[in-house]
C-alpha atoms as an extended CHARMM CRD file, in Angstrom:
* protein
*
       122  EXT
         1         1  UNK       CA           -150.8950000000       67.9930000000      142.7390000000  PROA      1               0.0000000000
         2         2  UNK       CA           -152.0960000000       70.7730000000      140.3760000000  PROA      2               0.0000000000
         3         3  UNK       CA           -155.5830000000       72.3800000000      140.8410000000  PROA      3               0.0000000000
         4         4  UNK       CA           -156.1640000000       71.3040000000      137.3070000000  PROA      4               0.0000000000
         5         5  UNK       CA           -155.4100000000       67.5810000000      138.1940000000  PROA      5               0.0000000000
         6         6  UNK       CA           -157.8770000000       67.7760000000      141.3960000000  PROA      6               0.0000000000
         7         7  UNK       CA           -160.7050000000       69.5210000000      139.4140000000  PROA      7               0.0000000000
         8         8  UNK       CA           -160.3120000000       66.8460000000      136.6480000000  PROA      8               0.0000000000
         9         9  UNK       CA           -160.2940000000       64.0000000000      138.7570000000  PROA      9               0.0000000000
        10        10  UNK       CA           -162.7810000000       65.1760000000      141.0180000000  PROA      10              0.0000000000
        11        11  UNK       CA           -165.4380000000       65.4570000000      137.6880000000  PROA      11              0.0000000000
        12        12  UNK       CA           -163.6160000000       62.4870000000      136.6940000000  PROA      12              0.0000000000
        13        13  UNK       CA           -165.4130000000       60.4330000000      139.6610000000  PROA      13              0.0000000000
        14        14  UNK       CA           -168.8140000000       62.7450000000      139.3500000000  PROA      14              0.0000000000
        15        15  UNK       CA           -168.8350000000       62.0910000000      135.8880000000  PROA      15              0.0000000000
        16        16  UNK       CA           -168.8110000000       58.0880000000      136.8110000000  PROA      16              0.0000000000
        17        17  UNK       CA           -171.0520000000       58.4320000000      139.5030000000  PROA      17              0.0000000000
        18        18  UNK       CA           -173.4960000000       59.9290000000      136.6340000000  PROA      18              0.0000000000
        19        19  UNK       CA           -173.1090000000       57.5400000000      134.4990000000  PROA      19              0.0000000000
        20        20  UNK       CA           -174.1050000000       54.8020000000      136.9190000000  PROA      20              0.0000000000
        21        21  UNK       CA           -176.9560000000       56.1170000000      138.5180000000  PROA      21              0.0000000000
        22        22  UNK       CA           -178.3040000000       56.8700000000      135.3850000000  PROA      22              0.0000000000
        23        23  UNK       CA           -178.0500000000       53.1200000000      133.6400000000  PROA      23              0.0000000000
        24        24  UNK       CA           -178.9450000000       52.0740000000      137.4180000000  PROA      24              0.0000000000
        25        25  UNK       CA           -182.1560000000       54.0700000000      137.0640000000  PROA      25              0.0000000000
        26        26  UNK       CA           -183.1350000000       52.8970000000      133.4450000000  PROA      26              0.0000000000
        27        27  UNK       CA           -182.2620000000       49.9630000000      134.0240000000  PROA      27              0.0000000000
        28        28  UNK       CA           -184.0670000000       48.8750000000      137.3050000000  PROA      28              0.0000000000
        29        29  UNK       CA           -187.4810000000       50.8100000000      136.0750000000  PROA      29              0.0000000000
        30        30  UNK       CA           -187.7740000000       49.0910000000      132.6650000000  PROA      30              0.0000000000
        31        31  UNK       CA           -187.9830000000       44.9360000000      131.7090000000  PROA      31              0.0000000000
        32        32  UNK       CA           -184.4520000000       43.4830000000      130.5520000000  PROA      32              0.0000000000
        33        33  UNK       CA           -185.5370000000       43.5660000000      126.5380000000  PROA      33              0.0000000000
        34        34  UNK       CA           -186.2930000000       47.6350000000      126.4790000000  PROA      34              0.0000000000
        35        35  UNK       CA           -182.9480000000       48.6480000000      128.4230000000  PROA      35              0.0000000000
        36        36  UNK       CA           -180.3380000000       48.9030000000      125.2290000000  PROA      36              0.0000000000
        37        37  UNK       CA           -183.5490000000       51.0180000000      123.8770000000  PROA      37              0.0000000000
        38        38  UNK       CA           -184.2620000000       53.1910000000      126.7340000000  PROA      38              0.0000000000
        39        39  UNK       CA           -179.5680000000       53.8150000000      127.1100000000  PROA      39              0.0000000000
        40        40  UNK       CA           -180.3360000000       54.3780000000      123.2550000000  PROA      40              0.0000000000
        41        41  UNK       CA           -182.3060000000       57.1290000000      123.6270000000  PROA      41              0.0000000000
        42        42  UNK       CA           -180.9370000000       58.1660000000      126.6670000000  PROA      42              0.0000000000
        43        43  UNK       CA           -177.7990000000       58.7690000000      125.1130000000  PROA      43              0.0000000000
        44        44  UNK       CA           -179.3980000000       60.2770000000      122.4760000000  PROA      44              0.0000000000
        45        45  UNK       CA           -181.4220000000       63.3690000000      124.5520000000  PROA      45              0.0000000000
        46        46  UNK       CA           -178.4300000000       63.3210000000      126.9790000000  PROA      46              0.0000000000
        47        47  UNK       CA           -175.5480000000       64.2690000000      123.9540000000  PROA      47              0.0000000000
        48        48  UNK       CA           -177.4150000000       66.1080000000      121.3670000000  PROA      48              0.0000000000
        49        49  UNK       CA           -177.6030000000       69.2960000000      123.4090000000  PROA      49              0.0000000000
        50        50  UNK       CA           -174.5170000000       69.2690000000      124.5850000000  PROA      50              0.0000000000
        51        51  UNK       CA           -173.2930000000       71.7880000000      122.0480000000  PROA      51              0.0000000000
        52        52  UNK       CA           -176.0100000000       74.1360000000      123.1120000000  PROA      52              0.0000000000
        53        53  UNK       CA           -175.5660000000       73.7550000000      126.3000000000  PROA      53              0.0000000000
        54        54  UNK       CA           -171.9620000000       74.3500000000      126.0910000000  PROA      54              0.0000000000
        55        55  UNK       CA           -172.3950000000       77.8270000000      124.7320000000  PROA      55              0.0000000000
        56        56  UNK       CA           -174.7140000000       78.4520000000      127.3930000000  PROA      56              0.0000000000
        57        57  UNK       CA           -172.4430000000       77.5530000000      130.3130000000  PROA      57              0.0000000000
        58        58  UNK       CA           -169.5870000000       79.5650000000      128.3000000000  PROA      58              0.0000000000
        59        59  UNK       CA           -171.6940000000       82.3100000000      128.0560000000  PROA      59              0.0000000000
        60        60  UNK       CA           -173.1350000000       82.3490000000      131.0530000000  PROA      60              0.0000000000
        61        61  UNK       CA           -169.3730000000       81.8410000000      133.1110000000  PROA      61              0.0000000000
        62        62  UNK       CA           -170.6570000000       82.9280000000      136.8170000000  PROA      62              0.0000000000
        63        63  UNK       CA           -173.7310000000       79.8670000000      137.0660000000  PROA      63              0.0000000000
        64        64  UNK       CA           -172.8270000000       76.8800000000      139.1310000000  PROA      64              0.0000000000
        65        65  UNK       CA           -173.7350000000       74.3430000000      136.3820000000  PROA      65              0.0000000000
        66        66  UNK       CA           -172.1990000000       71.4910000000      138.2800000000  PROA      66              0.0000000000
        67        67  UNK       CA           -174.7950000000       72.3190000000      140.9720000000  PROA      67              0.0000000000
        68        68  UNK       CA           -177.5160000000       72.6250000000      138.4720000000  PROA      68              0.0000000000
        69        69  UNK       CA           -176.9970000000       69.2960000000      136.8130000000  PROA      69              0.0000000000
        70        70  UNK       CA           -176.5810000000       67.4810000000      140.4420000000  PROA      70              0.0000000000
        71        71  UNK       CA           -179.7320000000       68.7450000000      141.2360000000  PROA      71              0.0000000000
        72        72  UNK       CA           -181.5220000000       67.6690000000      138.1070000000  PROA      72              0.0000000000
        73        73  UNK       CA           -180.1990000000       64.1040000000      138.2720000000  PROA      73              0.0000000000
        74        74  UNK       CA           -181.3180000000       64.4740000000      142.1670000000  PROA      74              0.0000000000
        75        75  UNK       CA           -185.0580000000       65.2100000000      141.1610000000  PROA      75              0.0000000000
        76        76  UNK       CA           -185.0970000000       62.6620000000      138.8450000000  PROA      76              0.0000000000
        77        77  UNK       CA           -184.0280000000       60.2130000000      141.0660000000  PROA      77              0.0000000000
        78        78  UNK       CA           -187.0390000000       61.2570000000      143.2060000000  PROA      78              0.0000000000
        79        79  UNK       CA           -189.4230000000       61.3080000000      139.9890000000  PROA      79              0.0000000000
        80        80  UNK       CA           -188.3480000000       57.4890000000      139.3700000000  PROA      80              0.0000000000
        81        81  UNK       CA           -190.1070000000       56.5250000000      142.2880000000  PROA      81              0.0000000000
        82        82  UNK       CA           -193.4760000000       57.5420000000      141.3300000000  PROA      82              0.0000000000
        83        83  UNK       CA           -195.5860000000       54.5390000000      140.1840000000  PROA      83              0.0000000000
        84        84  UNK       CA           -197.0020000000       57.1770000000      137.1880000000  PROA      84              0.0000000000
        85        85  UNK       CA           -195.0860000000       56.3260000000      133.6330000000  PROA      85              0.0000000000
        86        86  UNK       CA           -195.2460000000       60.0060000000      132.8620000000  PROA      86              0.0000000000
        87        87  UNK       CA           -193.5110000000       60.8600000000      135.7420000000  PROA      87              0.0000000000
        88        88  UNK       CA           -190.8610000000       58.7410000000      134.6280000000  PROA      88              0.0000000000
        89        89  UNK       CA           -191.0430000000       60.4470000000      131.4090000000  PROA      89              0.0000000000
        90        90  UNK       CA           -190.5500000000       64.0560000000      133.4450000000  PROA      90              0.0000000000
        91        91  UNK       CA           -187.8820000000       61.9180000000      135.6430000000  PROA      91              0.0000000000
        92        92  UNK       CA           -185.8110000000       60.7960000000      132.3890000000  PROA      92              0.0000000000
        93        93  UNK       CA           -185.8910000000       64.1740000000      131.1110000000  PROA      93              0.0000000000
        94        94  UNK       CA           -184.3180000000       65.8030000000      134.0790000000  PROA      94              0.0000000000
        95        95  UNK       CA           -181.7180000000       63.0800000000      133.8300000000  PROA      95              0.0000000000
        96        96  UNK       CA           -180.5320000000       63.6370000000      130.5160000000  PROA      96              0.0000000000
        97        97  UNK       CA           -180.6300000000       67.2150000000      131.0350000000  PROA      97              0.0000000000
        98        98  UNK       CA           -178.5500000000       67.2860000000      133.9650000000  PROA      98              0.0000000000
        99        99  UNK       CA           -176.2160000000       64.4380000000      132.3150000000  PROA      99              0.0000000000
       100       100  UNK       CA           -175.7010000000       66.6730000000      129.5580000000  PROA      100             0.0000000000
       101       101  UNK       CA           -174.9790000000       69.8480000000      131.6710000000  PROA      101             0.0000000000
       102       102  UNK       CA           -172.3180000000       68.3140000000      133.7120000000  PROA      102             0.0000000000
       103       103  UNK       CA           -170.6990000000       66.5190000000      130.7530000000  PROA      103             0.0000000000
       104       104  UNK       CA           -170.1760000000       70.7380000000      129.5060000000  PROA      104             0.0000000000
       105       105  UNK       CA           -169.6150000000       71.8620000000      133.2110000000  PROA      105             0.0000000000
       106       106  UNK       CA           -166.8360000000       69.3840000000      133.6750000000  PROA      106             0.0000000000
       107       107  UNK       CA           -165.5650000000       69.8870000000      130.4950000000  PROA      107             0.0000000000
       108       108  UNK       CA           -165.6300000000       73.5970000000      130.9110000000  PROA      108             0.0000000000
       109       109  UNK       CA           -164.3470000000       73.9780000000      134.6390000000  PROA      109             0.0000000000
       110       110  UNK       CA           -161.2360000000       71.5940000000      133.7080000000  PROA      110             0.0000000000
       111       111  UNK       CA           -160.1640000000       73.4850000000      130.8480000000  PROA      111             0.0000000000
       112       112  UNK       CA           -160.3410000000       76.8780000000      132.7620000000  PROA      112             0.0000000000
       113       113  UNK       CA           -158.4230000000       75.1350000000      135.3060000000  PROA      113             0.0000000000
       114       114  UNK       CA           -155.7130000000       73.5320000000      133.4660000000  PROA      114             0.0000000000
       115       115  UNK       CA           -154.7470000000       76.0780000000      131.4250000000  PROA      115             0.0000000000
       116       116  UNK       CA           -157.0280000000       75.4060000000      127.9960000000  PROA      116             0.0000000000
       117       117  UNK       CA           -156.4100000000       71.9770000000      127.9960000000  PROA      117             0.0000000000
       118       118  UNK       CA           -158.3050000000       69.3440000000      129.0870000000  PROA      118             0.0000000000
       119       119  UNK       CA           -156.2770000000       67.4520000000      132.5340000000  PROA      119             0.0000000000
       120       120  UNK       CA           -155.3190000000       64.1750000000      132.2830000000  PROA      120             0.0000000000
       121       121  UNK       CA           -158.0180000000       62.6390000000      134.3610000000  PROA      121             0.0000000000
       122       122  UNK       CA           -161.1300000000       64.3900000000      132.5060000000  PROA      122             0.0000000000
């Protein structure tokens, strides 16, 4: 198998992993009627910057991003068990930050990898 196909499919399952602990997170912290609002805005803080933060990470080639944005969706897992609703405020800003840094990471480690093009997995 190519490196290309690994790298891909290893974000592939990262990427997933993401996704669910961050509805898993939302959605155990908040009553049933405010989840599609709190995903909404989630989505929202968590794709906006993407474009930004894709320049950075191209920019800025050397930077473990992947490592970055694991460890800002690992704080905020940490920050979701405070009893404070600011905290959780804090938390669900580290987790759409470090959602929208691997979404670029991934994207931008499996094009290097696969010659330009995105792998079939990513």
């Amino acid at each position: 198998m190519s490196e290309g196909n690994v790298t891909g499919g290893l974000y592939f399952i990262l990427h997933l992993l993401v996704e669910i602990i961050c509805f898993a997170l939302l959605g155990s912290k908040y009553p049933v009627e405010y989840v599609s609002l709190t995903i909404i805005l989630f989505d929202t803080f968590a794709f906006v910057p993407q474009g930004v933060l894709g320049e950075i990470i191209f920019r800025f080639k050397k930077v473990d991003f992947a490592s970055l944005a694991v460890a800002f969706i690992g704080i905020s897992i940490f920050l979701f068990e405070a009893p404070n609703f600011y905290v959780h405020i804090v938390a669900i800003l580290f987790l759409t930050i470090g959602n929208a840094i691997l979404h670029e990471a991934g994207a931008a480690v499996t094009t290097s990898v696969s010659g330009g093009r995105l792998s079939h997995s990513a």
